[in-house]
N, C-alpha and C positions, 0 to 999 in steps of 0.2 A: 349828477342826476341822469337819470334814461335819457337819450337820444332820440327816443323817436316821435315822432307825432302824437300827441295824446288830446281825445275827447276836452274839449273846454266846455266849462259850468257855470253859469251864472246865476245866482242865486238870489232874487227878493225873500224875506219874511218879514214879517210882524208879530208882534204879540198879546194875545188877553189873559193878562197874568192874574184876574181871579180865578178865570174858568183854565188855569195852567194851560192855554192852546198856545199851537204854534200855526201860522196860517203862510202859505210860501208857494211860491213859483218860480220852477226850476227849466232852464235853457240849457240844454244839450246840445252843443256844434260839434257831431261827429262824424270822422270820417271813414272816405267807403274804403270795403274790405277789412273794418275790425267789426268784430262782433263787438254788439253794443248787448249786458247783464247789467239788469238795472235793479239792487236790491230796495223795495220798499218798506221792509220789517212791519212792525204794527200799524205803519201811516195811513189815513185814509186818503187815498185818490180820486180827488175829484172830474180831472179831465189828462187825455192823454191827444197830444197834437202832434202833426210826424209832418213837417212842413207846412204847415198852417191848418191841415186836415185833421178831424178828431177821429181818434182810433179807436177801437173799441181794446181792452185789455181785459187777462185770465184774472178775476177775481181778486179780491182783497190779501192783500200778505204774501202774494206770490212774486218771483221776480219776473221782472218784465225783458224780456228778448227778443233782439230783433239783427238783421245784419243788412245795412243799406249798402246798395250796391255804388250810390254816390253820395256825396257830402250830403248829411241830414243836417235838419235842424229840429230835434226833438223836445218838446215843452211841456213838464207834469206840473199841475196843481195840485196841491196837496194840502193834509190839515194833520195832528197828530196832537194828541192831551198827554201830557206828563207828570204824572204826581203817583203821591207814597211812593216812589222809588230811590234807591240810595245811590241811582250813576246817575241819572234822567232825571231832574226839576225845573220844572216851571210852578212858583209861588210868590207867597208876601216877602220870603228872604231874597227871592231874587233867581236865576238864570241859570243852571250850569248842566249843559247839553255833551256830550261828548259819543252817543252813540249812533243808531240810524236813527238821526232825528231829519233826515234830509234824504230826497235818492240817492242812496250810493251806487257811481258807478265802477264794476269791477276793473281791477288793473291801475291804476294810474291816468288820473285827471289833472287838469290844471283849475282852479278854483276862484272864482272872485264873490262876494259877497258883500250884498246890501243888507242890513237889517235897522226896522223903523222900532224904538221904543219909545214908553212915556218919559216926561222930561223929566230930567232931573238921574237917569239910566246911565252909569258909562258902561264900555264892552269890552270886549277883548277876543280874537280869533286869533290864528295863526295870520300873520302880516309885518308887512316889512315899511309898509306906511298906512296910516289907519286919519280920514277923513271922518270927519263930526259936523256937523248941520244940523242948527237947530231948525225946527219947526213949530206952527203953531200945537202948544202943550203936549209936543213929541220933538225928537231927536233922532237922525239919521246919521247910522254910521258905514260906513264902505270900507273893508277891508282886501288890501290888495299885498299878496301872496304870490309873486311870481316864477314858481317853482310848482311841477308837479308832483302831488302828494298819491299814494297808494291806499285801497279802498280800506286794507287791514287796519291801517292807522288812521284817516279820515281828515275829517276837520274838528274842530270842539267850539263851541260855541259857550261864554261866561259873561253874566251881566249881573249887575245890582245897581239897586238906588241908596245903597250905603256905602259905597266906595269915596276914598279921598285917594285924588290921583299925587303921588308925587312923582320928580321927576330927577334925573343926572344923565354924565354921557361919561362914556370912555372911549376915549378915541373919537371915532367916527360910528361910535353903536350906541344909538340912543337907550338910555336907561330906564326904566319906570316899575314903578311898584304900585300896586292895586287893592291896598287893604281897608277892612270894614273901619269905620269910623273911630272904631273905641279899640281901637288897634294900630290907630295910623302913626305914631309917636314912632313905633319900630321902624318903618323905613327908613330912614334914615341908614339905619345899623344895616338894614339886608342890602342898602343899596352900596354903602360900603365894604361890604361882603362879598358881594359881586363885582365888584368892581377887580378888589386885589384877589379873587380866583381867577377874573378872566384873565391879568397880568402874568400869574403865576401858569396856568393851564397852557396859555399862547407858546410858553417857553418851549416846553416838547410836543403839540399838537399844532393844528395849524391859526393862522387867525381865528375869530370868529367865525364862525361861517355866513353870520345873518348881521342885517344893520339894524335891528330892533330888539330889546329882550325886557321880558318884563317879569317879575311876580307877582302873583295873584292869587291872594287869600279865599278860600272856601272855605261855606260854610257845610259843606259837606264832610265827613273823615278819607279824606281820599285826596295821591300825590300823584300828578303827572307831570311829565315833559313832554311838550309839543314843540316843533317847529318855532321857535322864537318868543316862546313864554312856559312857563311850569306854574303848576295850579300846586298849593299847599295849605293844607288842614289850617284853623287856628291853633289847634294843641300842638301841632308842630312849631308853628310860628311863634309862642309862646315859651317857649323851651329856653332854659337861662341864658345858655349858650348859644348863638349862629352853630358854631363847629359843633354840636350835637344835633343839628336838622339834616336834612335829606336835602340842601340847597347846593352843596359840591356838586354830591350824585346824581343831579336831576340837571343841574347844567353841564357835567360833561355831558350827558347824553344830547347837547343839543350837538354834538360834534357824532358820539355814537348813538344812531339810531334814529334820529332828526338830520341829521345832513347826509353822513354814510348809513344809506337806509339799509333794516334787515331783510333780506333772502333766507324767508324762512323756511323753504324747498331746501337750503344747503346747510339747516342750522342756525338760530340767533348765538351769532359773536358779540352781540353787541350790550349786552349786561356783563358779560368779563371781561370786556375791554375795562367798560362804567366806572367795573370796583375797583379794576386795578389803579386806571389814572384820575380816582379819586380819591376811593379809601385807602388805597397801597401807597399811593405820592404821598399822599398828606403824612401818615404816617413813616413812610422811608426818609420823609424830608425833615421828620426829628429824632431821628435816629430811631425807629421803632417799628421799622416794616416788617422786622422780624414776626412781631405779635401781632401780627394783619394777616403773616403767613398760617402762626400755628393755629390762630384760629380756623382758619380753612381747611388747613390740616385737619385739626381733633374735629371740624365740625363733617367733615366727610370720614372721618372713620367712624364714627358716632351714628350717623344715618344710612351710609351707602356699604350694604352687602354685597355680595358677587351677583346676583341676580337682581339686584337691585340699580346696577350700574348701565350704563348705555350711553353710547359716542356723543359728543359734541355735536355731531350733525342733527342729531334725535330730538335735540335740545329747539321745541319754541318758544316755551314761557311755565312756570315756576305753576303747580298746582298742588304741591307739597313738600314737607324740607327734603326729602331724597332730590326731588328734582330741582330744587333754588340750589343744593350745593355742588349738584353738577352742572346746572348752566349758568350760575354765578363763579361758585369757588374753581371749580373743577377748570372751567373758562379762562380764569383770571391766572390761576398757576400757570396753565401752559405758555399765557400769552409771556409771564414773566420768565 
């Protein structure tokens, strides 16, 4: 992780999950001589405090800038509605936030987070111990994350009132799986899944990097890796087979890309590291990394012409197959 002193964020929310709101108040401890870039995307801001003082700030949607000459203590009120969207919901299914649903601030913070639901709600953030308190007909959870995260990546924030929590350990890394109700019979199987990747993975990388890791079922079509949990579709979860899911590739990455974070100033290395020591190992280790390779082979002489080609440094993230087979394949070969 960065070295240096970074902005710490403390974060209250709540939620009125007919009216899809989010309602939160944000503690900024930052220090003097960084510039402090504070994006607030669609959020409405309510109030702006810069040591107990309310400040006045440039309008709605804009980022907020400031450079204190000594340690501030800066504190946004805010509110933001999330619905019809397929990254950003708040509804009757339940919770899954992952973009500026909070101040982001730029560069690299350290993060803690409170959030109050109705009962009956579990949650999930990026955290490495996660406190529950119930309350009269709500439920308070604390997530505490002791590592600072970068503004590109963030925080992601996942909740329902259909989740069945189960639980295992490997090691010293507490285990959990987070699936919808009419689902929950599978953990089991993913939790044993993970278990003997993290065995197998340990072998040529290093430990784990985190003492928490969970899975957690969306009801959204959409697969992340965050900081000590991966969010994944039901139709993936669903699939005959574990070895046919995105569950390898989404936990190496909590080594590439969640622990050794990307420098996307010099390139993301960190999707062809993913494929190599996920889909090339798994492969290689049954005699068959051969056909891991040609596929990457035929699949970049298939899409990438001379002009179509450009360095691995160029490479941030995949927005068409030219560019998934040279910041995946193209990636993964060299690294081999």
């Amino acid at each position: 992780f960065p070295s240096v002193d970074h902005p710490e964020c403390n974060m209250d929310v709540s939620f009125d999950i007919p009216a899809s709101k989010i309602t939160g108040m944000m503690r900024i401890d930052a220090h003097a001589g960084r510039e402090l870039v504070i994006d607030t995307g669609e959020l409405k801001i309510i109030s702006l405090r810069v040591d107990g003082k309310k400040t006045d700030f440039i309008g709605e949607n804009k980022p907020i800038k400031m450079a204190p000459a000594t340690d501030t203590a800066v504190e946004i009120s805010y509110e933001g509605v999330f619905k019809n969207s397929e990254d950003e919901v708040i509804d009757n299914r339940g919770i899954v936030l992952t973009g500026i649903w909070y101040p982001a601030v730029e560069g690299f913070c350290q993060y803690r987070l409170k959030a109050i639901l109705p009962a009956g709600f579990e949650a999930v953030s990026e955290a490495e111990r996660v406190e529950k308190r119930a309350l009269e007909k709500r439920v308070e959870f604390r997530f505490d994350f002791p590592h600072p995260l970068h503004d590109r990546d963030g925080i992601t924030f996942i909740a329902s009132d259909r989740y069945e929590v189960a639980r295992d350990k490997y090691r010293d890394v507490e285990l959990y799986a987070y699936f919808l109700k009419e689902d929950a019979h599978l953990a089991s199987r993913y939790l044993a899944a993970v278990r003997s990747y993290l065995a197998e993975h340990e072998q040529h990388l290093t430990r784990f990097p985190y003492r928490r890791f969970t899975v957690v079922e969306s009801f959204l079509p959409s697969a992340f890796s965050m900081p000590t949990f991966i969010l994944m579709s039901r139709d993936e979860l669903l699939l005959p087979s574990v070895e046919l899911t995105a569950l390898r590739h989404e936990l190496v990455h909590q080594w590439f890309g969640n622990s050794v974070f990307t420098d996307y100033d010099s390139g993301n290395w960190n999707e062809g590291l993913t494929i190599y020591f996920a889909d090339h190992f798994y492969q290689e280790r049954n005699g068959k990394g051969w056909q891991c390779r040609r596929r990457i082979l035929s699949g970049f002489q298939s899409y990438i012409s001379e002009k179509d080609d450009f360095p691995l440094t160029g490479f941030s993230e995949r927005y068409d197959d030219a560019s998934r087979m040279i910041g995946y394949g193209k990636s993964a070969m060299v690294v081999h």
